[in-house]
C-alpha positions, 0 to 999 in steps of 0.5 A, a space after each residue: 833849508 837856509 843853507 840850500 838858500 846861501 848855496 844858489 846865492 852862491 852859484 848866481 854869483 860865483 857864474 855872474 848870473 842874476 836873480 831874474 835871469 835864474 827866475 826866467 830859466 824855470 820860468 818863473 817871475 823875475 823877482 821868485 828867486 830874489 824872494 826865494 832867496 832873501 824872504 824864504 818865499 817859496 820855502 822849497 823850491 818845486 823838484 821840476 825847477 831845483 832840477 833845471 837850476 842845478 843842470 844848468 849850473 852843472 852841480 848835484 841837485 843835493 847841492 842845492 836842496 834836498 832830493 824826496 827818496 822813499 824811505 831806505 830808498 825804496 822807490 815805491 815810496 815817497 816822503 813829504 815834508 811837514 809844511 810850517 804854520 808859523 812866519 818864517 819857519 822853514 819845512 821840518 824835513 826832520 818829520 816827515 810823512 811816507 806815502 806809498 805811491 799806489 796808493 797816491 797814484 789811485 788817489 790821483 796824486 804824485 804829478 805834483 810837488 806835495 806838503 803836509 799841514 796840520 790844522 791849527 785852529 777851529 776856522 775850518 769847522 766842521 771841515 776841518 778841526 784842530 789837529 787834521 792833517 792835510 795833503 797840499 798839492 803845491 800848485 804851479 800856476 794861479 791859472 789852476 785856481 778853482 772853488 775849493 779849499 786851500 792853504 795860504 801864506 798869510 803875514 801871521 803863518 799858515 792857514 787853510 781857507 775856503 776859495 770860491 771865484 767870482 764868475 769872471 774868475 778875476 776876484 776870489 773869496 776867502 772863506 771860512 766854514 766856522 760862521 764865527 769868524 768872518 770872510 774876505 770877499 772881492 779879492 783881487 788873485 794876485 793878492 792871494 799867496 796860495 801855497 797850494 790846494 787840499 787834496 786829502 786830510 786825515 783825522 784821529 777818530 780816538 
């Protein structure tokens, strides 16, 4: 994914545009793209705004990320990329996970932006257990944010938390299901680096 990442750093300079003006166009906060760019932060951008940007540019889409096809471009299917737990690792576009979307649209799910994760751990337990994988429905907006369980960036990687918010809706607690470990109470969101929330998760029963 590094190569996307020179490739719009590329194009803002050769045009003479900024990061903040780029971030403004898909209307993000000045400073996303400067951290897409430099920190990997987001590691993809979403397809609605990689989209825009290269319209913009007048360049292929390719140019700048890849394209989500279904396998042997079969339109009924979709392919998502296996999320990295670790700091610092890019999506492994070279594992990636076919869905039909029927299936998907039965689900609920196929409006937004979508990565695979898998569980790493015993923070989650019972819920979740070491070695489930789970659907993240990658969000837009900490406006969309409500109780339930979703995947954070942490410093140290990956990881899938509990969200409950306070009644005001300002504050938010990080939870874990394993009473072993302990809980982050009273956070202020924008605090938060929530990548996205779960949706679906699968487990091996043999």
């Amino acid at each position: 994914m590094l190569q996307y990442r020179h490739a719009l750093d590329e194009l803002i300079k050769e045009r003479s545009e900024s990061y903040s003006s780029i971030s403004r166009l898909i209307a993000r906060n000045p400073a996303y793209i400067q951290q897409y760019i430099t920190r990997g932060s987001p590691a993809v951008l979403d397809e609605s705004d990689r989209r825009k940007i290269a319209q913009y540019f007048d360049v292929p889409e390719t140019r700048i990320g890849p394209v989500s096809k279904g396998r042997g471009g079969d339109p009924r299917l979709v392919k998502v990329a296996l999320l990295p737990t670790a700091a610092g690792q890019e999506p492994d576009c070279e594992q990636e996970y076919v869905f039909d979307l029927a299936w998907m649209a039965g689900h609920g799910l196929g409006s937004e932006p979508l990565a695979i994760l898998k569980i790493a751990g015993d923070t989650m337990e019972p819920t979740l257990k070491q070695g489930d994988e789970v659907l993240v429905a990658r969000r837009r907006s900490k406006a969309e944010l409500r109780d339930g369980l979703y995947a954070l960036r942490l410093a140290d990687g990956v990881t899938v938390r509990r969200l409950a918010l306070s009644p005001s809706g300002s504050l938010v607690s990080v939870l874990c299901d394993n009473p072993a470990y302990p809980d982050w109470e009273g956070i202020k969101r924008s605090n938060l680096n929530i990548i996205g929330r779960v949706v679906w998760h699968g487990r091996r029963l043999v």
